[in-house]
C-alpha positions in Angstrom: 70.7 102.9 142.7 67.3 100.9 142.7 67.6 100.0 139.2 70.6 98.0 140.3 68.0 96.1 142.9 65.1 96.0 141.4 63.4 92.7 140.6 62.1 94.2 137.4 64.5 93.6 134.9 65.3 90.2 133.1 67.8 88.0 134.2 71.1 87.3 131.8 70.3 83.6 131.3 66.7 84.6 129.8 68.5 87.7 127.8 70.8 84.9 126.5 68.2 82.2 125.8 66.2 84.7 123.8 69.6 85.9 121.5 70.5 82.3 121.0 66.4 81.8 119.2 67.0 85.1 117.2 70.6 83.6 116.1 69.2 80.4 115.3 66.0 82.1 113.6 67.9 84.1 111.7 70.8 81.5 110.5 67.1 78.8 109.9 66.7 81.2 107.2 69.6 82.3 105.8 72.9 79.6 106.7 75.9 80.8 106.6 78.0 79.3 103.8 81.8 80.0 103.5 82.4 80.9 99.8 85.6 80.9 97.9 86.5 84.6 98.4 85.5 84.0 102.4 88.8 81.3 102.2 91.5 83.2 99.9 90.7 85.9 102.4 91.0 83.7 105.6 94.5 82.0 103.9 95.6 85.7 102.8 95.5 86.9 106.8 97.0 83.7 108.3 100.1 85.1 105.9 100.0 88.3 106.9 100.6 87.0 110.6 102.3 83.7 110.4 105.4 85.0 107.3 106.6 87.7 109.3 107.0 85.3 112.8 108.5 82.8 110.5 110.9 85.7 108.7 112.0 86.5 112.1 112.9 83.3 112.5 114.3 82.4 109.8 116.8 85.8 110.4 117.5 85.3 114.0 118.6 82.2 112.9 120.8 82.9 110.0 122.6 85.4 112.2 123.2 82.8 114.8 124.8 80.9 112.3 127.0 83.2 110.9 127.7 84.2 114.5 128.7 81.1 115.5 130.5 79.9 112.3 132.5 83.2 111.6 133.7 83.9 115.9 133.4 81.1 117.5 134.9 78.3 115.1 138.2 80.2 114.4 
């Protein structure tokens, strides 16, 4: 328990303030750049998630209509 209390150890602001200069020290010498195979890969997962929310959609509502057009306008 007194390495929960004791004064010894560095606060989480100065751990933080010392990440954020290696971070910027290490993106000083190398920047990040997106390249082209960084994007096709970035478009290629927004399809994987957003085409099977919009195929659900685009079911629920062809049922609906087929629903409504074949029962309920008879």
């Amino acid at each position: 328990m007194w390495r929960v209390t004791s004064r010894n150890r560095k606060s989480i602001k100065e751990r933080g303030k010392k990440l954020e200069k290696s971070i910027e020290k290490k993106h000083e010498q190398e920047p990040f750049e997106f390249t082209n195979k960084d994007i096709v890969a970035m478009i290629i997962a927004a399809f994987q998630i957003l085409l099977p929310i919009l195929f659900v959609g685009i079911g629920l509502f062809a049922l609906i209509t087929f629903l409504f057009t074949n029962f309920f306008m008879k």
